[in-house]
Jmol script that loads the backbone (N, CA, C; Angstrom):
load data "model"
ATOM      1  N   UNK A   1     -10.410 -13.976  77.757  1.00  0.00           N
ATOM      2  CA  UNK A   1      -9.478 -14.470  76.777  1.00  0.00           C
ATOM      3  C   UNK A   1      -9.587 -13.639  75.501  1.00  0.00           C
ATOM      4  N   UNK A   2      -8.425 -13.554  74.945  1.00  0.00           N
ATOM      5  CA  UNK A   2      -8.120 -12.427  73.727  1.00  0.00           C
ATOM      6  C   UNK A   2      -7.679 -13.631  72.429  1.00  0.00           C
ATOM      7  N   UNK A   3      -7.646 -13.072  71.385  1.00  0.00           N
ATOM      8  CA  UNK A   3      -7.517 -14.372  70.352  1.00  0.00           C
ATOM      9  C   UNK A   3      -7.442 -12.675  69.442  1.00  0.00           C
ATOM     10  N   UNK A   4      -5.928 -13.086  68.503  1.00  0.00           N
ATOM     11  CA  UNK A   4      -5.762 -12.483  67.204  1.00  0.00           C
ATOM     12  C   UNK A   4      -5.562 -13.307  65.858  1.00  0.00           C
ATOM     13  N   UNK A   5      -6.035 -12.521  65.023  1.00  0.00           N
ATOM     14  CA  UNK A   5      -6.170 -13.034  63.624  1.00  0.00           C
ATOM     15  C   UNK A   5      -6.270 -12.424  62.434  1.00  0.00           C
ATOM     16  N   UNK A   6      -6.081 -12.750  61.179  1.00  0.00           N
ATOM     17  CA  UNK A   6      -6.028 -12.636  60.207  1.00  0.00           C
ATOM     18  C   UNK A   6      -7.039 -12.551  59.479  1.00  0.00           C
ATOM     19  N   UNK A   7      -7.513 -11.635  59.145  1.00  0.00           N
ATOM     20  CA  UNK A   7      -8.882 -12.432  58.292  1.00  0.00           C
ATOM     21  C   UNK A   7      -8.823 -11.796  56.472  1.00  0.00           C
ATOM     22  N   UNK A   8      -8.873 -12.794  55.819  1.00  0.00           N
ATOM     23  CA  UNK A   8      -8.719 -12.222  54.448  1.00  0.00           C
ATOM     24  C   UNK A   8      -9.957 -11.681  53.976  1.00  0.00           C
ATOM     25  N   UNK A   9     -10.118 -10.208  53.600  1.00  0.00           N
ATOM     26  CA  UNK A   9     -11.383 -10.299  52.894  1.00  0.00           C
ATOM     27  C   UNK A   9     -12.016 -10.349  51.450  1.00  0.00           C
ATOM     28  N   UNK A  10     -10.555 -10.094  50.766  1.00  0.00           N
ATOM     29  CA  UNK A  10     -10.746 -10.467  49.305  1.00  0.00           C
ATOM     30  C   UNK A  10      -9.680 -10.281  48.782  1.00  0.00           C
ATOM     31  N   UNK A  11      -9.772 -10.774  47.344  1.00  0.00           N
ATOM     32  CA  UNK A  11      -8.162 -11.197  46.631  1.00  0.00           C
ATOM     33  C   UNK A  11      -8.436 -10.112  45.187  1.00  0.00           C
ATOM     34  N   UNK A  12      -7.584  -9.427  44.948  1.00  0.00           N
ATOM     35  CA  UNK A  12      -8.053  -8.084  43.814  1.00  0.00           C
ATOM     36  C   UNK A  12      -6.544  -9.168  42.603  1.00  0.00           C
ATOM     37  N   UNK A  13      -6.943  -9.965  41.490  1.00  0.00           N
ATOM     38  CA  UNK A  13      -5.606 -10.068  40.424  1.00  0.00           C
ATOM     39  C   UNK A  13      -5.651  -8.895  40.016  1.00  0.00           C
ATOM     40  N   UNK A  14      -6.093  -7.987  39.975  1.00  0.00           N
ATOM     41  CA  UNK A  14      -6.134  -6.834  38.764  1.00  0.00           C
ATOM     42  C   UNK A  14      -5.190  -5.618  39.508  1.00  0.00           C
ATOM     43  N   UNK A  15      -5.335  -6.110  41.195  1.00  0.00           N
ATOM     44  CA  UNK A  15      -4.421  -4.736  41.961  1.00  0.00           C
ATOM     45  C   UNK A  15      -3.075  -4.577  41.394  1.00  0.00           C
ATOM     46  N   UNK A  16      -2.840  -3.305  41.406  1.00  0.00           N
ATOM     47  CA  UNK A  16      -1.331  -2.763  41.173  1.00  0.00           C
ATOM     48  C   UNK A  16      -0.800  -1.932  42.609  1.00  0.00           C
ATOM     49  N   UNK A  17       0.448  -2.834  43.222  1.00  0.00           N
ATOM     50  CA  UNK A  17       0.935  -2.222  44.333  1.00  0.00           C
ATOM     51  C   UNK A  17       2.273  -1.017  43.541  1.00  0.00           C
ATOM     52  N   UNK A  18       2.380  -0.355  44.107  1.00  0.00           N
ATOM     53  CA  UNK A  18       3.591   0.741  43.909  1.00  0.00           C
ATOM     54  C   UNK A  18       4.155   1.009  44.897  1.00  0.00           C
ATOM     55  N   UNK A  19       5.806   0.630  44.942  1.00  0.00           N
ATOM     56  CA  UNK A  19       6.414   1.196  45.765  1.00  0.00           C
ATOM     57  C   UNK A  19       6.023   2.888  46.590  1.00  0.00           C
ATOM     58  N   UNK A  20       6.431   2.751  47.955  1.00  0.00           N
ATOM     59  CA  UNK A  20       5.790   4.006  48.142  1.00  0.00           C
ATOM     60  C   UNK A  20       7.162   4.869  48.485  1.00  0.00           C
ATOM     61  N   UNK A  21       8.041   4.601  48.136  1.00  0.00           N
ATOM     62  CA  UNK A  21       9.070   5.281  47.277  1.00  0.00           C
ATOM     63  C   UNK A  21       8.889   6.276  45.889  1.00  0.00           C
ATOM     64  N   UNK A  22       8.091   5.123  44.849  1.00  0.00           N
ATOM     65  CA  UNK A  22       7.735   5.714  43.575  1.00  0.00           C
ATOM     66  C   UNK A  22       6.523   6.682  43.646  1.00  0.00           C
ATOM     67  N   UNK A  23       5.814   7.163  45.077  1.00  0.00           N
ATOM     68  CA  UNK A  23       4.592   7.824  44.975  1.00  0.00           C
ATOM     69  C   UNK A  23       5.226   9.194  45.549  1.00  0.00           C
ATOM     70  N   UNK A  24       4.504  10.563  44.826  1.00  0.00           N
ATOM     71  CA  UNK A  24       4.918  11.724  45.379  1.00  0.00           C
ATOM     72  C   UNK A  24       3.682  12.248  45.580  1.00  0.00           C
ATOM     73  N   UNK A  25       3.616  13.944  45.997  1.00  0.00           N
ATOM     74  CA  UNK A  25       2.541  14.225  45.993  1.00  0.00           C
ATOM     75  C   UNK A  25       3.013  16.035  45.930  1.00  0.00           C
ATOM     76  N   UNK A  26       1.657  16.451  44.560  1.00  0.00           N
ATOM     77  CA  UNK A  26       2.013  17.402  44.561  1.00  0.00           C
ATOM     78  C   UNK A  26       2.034  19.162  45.494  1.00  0.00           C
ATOM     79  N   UNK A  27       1.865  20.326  45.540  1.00  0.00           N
ATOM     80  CA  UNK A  27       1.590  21.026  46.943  1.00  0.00           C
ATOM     81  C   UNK A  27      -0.067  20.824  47.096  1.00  0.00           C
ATOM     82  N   UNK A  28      -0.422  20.433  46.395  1.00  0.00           N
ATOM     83  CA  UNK A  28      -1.990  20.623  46.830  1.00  0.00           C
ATOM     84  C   UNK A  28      -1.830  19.318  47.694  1.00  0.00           C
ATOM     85  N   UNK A  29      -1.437  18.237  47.865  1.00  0.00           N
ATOM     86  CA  UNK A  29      -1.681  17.129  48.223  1.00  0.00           C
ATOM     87  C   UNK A  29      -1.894  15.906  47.697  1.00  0.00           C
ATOM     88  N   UNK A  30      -1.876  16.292  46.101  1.00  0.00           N
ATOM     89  CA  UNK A  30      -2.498  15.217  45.356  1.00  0.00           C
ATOM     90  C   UNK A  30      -1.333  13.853  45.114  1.00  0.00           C
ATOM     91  N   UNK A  31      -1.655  12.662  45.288  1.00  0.00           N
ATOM     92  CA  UNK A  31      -0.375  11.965  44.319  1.00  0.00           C
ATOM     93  C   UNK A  31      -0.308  11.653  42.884  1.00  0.00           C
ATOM     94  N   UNK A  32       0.984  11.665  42.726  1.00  0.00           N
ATOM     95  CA  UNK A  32       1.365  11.047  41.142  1.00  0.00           C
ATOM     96  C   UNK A  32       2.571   9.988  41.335  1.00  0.00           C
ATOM     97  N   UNK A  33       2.786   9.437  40.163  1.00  0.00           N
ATOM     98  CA  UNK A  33       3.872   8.694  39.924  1.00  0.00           C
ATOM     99  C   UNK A  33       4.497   9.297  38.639  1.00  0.00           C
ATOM    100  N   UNK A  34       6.151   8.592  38.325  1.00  0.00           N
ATOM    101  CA  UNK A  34       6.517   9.703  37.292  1.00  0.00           C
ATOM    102  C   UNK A  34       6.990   7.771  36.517  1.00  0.00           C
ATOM    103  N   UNK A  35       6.358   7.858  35.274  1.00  0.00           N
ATOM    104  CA  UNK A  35       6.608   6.184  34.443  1.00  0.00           C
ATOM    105  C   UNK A  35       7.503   6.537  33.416  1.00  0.00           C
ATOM    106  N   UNK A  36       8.263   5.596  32.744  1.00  0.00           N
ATOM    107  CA  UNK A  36       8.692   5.571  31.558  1.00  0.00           C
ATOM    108  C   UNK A  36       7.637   4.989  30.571  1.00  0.00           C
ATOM    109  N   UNK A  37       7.350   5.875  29.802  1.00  0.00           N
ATOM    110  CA  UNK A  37       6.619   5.571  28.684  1.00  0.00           C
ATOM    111  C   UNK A  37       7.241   3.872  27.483  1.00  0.00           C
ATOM    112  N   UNK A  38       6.963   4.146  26.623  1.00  0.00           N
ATOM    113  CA  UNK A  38       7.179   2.944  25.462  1.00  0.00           C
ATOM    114  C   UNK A  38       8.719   3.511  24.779  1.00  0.00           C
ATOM    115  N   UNK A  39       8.450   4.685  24.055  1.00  0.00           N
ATOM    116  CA  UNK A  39       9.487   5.546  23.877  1.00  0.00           C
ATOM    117  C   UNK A  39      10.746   6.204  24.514  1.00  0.00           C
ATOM    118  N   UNK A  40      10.779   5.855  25.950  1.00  0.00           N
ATOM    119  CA  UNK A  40      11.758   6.035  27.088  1.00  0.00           C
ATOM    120  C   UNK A  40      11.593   7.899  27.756  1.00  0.00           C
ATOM    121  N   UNK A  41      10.393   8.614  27.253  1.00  0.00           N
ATOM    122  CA  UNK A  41      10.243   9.549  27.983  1.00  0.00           C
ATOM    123  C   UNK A  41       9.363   9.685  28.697  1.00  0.00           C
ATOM    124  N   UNK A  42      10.026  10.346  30.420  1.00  0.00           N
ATOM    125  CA  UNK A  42       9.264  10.225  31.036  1.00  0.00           C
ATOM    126  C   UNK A  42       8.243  11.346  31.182  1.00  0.00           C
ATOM    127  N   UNK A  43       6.785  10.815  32.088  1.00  0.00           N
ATOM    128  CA  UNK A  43       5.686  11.050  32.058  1.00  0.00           C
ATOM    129  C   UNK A  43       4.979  11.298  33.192  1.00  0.00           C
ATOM    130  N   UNK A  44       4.387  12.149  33.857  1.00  0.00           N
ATOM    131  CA  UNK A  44       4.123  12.230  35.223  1.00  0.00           C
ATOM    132  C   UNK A  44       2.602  11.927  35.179  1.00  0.00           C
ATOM    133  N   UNK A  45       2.064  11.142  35.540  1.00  0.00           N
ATOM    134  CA  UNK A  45       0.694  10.080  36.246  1.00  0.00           C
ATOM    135  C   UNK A  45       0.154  10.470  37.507  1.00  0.00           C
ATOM    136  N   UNK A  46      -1.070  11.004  37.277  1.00  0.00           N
ATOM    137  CA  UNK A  46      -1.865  11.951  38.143  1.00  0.00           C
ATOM    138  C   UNK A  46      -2.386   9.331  39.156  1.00  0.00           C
ATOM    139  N   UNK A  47      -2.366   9.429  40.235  1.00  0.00           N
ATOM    140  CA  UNK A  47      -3.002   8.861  40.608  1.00  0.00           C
ATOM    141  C   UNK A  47      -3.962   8.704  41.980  1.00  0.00           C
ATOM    142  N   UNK A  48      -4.891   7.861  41.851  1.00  0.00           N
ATOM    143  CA  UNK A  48      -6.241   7.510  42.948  1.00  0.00           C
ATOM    144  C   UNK A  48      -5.137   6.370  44.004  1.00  0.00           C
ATOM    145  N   UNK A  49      -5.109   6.100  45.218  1.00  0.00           N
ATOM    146  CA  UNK A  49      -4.917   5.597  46.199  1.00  0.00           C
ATOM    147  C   UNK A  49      -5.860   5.155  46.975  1.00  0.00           C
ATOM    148  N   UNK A  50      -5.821   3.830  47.456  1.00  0.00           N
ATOM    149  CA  UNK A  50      -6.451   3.106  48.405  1.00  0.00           C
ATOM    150  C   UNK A  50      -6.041   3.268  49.741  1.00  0.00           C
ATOM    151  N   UNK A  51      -4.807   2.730  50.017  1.00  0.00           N
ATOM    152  CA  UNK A  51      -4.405   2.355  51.222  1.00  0.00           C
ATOM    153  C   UNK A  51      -3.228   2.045  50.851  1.00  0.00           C
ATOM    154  N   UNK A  52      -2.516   2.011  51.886  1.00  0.00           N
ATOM    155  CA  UNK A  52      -0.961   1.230  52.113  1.00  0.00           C
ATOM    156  C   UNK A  52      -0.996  -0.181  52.598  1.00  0.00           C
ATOM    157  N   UNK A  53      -0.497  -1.070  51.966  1.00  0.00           N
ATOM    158  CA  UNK A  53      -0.355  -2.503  52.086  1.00  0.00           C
ATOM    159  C   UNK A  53       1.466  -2.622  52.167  1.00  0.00           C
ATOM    160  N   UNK A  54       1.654  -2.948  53.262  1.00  0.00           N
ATOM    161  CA  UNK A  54       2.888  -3.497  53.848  1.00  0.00           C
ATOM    162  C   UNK A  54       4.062  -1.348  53.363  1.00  0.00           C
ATOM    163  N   UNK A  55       4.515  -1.764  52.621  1.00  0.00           N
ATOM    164  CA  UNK A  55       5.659  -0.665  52.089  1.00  0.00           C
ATOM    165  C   UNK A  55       5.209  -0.008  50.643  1.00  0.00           C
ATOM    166  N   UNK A  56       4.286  -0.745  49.980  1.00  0.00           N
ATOM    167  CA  UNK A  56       3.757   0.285  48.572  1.00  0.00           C
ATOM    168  C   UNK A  56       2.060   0.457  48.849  1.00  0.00           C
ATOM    169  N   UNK A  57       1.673   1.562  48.173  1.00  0.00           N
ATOM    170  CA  UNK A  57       0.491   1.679  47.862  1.00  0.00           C
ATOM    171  C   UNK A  57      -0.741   1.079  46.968  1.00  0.00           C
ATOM    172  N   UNK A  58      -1.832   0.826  47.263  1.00  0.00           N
ATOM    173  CA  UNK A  58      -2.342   0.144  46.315  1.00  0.00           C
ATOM    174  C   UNK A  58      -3.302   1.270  45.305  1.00  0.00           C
ATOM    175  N   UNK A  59      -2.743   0.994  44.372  1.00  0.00           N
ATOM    176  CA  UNK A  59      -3.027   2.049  43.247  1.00  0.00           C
ATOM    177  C   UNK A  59      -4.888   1.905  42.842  1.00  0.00           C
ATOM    178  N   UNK A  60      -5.930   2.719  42.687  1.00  0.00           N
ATOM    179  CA  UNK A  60      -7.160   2.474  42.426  1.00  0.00           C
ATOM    180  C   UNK A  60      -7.553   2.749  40.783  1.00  0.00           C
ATOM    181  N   UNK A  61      -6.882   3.805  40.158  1.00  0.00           N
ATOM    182  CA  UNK A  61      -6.362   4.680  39.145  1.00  0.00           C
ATOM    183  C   UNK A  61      -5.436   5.489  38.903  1.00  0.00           C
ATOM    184  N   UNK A  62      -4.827   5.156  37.613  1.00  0.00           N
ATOM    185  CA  UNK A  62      -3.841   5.884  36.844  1.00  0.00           C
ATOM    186  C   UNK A  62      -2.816   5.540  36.701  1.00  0.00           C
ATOM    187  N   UNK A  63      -2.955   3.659  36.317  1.00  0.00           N
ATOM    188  CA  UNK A  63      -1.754   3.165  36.045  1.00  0.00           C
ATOM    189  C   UNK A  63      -2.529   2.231  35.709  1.00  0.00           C
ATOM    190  N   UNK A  64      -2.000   1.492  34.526  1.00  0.00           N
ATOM    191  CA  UNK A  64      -2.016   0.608  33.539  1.00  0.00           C
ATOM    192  C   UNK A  64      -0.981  -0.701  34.375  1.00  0.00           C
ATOM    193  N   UNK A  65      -1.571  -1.892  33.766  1.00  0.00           N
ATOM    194  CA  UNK A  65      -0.352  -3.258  33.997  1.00  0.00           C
ATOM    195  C   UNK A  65       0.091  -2.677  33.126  1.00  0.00           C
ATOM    196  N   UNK A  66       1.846  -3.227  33.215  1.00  0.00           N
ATOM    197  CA  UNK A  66       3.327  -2.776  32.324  1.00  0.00           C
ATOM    198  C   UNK A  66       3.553  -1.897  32.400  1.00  0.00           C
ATOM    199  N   UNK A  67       3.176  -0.458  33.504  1.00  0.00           N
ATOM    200  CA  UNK A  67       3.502   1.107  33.498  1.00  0.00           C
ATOM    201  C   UNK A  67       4.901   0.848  34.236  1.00  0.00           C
ATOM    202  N   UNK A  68       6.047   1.046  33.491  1.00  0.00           N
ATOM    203  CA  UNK A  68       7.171   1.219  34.571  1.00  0.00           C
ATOM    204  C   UNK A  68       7.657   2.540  35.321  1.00  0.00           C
ATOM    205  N   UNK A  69       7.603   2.347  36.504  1.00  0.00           N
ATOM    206  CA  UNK A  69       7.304   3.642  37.455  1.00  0.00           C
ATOM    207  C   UNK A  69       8.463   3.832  38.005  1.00  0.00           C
ATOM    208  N   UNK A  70       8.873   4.985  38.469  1.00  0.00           N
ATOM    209  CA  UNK A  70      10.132   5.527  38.486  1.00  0.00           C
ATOM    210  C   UNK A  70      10.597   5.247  40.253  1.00  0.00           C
ATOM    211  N   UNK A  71      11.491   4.207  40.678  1.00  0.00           N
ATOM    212  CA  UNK A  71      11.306   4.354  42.287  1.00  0.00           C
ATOM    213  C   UNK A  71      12.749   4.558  42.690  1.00  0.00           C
ATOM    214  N   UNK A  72      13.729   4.767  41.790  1.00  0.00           N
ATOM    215  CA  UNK A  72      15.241   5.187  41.984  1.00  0.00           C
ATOM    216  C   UNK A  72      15.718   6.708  41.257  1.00  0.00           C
ATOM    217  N   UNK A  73      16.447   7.317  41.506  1.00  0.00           N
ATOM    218  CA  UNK A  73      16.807   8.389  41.030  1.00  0.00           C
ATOM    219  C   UNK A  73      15.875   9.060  40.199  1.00  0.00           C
ATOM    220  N   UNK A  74      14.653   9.465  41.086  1.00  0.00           N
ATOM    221  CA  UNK A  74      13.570  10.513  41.065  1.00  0.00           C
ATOM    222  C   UNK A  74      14.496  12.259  40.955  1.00  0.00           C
ATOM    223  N   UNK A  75      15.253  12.280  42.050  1.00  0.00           N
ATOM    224  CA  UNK A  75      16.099  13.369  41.698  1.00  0.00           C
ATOM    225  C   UNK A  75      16.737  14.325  40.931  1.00  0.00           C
ATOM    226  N   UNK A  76      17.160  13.236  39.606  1.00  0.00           N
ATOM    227  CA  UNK A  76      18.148  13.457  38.653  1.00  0.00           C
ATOM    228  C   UNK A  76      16.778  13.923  37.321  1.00  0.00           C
ATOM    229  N   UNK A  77      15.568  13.479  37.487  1.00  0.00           N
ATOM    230  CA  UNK A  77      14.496  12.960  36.088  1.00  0.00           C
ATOM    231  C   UNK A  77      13.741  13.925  36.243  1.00  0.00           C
ATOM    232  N   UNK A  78      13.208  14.564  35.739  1.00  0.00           N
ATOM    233  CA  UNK A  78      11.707  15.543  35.182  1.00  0.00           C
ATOM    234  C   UNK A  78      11.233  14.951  34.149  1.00  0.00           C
ATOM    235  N   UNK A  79       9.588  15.271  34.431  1.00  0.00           N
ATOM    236  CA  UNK A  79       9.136  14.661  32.539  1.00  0.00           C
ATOM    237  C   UNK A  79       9.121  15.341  31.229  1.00  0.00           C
ATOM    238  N   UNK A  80       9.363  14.649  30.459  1.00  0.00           N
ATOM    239  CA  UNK A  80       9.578  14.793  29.335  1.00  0.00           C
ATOM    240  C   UNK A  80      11.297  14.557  28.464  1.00  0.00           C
ATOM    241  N   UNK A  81      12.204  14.036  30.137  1.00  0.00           N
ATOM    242  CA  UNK A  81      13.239  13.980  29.773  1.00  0.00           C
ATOM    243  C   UNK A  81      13.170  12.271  28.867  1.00  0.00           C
ATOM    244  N   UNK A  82      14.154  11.890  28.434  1.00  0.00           N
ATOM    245  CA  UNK A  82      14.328  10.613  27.454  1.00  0.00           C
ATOM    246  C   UNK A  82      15.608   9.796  28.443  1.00  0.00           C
ATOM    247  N   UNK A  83      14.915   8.437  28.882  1.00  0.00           N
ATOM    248  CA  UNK A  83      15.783   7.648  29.809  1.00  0.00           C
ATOM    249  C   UNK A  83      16.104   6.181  29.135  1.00  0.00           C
ATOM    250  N   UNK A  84      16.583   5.504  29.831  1.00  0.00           N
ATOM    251  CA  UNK A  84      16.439   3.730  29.588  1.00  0.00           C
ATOM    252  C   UNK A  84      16.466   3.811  31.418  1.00  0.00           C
ATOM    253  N   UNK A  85      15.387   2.176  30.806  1.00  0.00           N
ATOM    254  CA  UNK A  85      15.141   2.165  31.870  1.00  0.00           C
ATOM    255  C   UNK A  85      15.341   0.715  32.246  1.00  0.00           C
ATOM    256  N   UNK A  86      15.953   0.446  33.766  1.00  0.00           N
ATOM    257  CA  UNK A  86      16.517  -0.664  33.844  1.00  0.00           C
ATOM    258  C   UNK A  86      16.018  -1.184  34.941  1.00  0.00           C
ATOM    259  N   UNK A  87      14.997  -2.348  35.148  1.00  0.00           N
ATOM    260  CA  UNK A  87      14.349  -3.009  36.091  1.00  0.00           C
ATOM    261  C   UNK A  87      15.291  -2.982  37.888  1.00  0.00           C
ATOM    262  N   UNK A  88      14.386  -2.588  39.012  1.00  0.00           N
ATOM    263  CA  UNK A  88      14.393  -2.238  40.234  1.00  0.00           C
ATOM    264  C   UNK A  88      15.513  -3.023  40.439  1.00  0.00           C
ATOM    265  N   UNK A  89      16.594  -2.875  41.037  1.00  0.00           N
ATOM    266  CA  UNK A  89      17.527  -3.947  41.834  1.00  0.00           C
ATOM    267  C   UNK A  89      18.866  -4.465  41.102  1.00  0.00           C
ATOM    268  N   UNK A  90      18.425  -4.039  39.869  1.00  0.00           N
ATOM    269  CA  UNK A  90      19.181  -4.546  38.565  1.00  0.00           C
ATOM    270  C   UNK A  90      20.527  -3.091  38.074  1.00  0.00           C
ATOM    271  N   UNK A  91      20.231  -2.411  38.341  1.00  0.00           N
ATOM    272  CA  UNK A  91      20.694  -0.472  38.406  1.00  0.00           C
ATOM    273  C   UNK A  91      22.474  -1.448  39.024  1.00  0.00           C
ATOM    274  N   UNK A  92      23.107  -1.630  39.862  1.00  0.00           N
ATOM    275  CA  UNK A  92      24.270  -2.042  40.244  1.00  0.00           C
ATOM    276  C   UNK A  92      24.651  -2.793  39.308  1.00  0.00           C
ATOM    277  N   UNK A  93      24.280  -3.629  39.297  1.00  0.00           N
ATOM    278  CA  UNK A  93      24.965  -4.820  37.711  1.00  0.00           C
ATOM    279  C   UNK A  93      25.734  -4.408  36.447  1.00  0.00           C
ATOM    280  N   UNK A  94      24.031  -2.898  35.676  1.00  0.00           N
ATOM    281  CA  UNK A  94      24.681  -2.254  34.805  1.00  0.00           C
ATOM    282  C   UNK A  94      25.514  -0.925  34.897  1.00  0.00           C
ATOM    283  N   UNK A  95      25.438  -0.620  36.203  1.00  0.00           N
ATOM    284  CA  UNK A  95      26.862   0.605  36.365  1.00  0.00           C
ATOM    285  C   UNK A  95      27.580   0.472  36.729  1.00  0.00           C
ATOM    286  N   UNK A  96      28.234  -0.836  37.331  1.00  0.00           N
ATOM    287  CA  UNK A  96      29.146  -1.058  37.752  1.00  0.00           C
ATOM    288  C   UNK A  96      29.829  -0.310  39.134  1.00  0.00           C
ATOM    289  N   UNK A  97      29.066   0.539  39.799  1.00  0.00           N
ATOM    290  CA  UNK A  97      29.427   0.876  41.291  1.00  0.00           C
ATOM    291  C   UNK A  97      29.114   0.044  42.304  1.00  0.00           C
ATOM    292  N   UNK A  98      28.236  -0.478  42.425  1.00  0.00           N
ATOM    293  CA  UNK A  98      28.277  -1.561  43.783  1.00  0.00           C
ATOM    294  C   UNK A  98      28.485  -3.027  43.007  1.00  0.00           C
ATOM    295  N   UNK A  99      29.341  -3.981  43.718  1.00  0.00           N
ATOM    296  CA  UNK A  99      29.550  -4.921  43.928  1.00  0.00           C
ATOM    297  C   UNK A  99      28.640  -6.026  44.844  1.00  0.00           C
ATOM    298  N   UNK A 100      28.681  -7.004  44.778  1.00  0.00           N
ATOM    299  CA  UNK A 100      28.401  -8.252  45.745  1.00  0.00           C
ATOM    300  C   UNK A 100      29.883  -8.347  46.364  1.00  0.00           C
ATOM    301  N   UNK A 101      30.133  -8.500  47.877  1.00  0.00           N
ATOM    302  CA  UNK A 101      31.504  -8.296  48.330  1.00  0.00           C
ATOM    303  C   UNK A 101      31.507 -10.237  47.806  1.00  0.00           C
ATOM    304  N   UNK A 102      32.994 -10.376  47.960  1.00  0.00           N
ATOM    305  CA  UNK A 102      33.709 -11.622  47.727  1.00  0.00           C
ATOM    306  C   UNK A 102      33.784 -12.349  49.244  1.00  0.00           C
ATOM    307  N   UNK A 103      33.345 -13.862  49.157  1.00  0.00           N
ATOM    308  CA  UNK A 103      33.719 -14.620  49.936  1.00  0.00           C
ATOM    309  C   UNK A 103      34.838 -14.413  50.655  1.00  0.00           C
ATOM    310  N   UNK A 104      35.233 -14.253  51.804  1.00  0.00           N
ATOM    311  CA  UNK A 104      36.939 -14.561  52.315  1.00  0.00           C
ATOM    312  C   UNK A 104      37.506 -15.446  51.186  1.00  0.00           C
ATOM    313  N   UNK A 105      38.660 -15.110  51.072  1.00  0.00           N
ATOM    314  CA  UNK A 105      40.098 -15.557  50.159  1.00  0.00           C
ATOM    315  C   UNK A 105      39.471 -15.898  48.834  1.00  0.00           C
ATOM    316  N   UNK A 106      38.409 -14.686  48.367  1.00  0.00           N
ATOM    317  CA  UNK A 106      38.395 -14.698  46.610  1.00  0.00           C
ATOM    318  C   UNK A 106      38.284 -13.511  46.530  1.00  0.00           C
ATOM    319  N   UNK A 107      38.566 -13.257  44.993  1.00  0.00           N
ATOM    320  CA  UNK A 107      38.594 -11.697  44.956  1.00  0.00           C
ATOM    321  C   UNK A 107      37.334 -11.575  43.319  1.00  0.00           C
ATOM    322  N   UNK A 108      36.716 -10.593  43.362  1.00  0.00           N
ATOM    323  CA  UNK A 108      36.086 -10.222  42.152  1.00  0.00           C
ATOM    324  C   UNK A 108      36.686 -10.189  40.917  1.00  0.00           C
TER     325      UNK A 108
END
end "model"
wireframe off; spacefill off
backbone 0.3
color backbone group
């Protein structure tokens, strides 16, 4: 007989997960993340890695609680450029390109 399970082995409040979207890595191999600073320019963050937990990484060093980390239009940003920055999921609302479609027989 076989038996699977779960076993918790400890609870970290202090962990910081990061999308592993928002993690790059440079040619040597190393990772970073790229944050918006206080001032809205961004900043590229040398960081330590644990492991992968579900879809983000769990960060060991080189990120602060409140670091907002860059996990959408990495493309368009280099550091030192000057952004606003607008919380994950929230990006459609204020540009007005995607919609929530309308119920049958209502319109936006």
């Amino acid at each position: 007989m076989f038996i699977r399970t779960v076993i918790q082995e400890g609870f970290n409040k202090q962990a910081i997960l990061v999308p592993q979207q928002g993690v790059f890595r440079d040619p040597k191999g190393n990772p970073f993340t790229l944050v918006v600073a206080r001032n809205g320019k961004i900043e590229q963050k040398p960081l330590t890695l644990d492991r992968a937990i579900g879809d983000a990484w769990l960060v060991t060093s080189g990120l602060a609680p409140g670091d907002r980390v860059i996990v959408e239009g990495t493309l368009k940003v280099k550091p030192g450029m000057i952004v606003k920055a607008v919380p994950f999921g929230q990006a459609s609302q204020h540009d007005g390109r995607a919609k929530t479609p309308a119920p049958p027989g209502k319109t936006n």
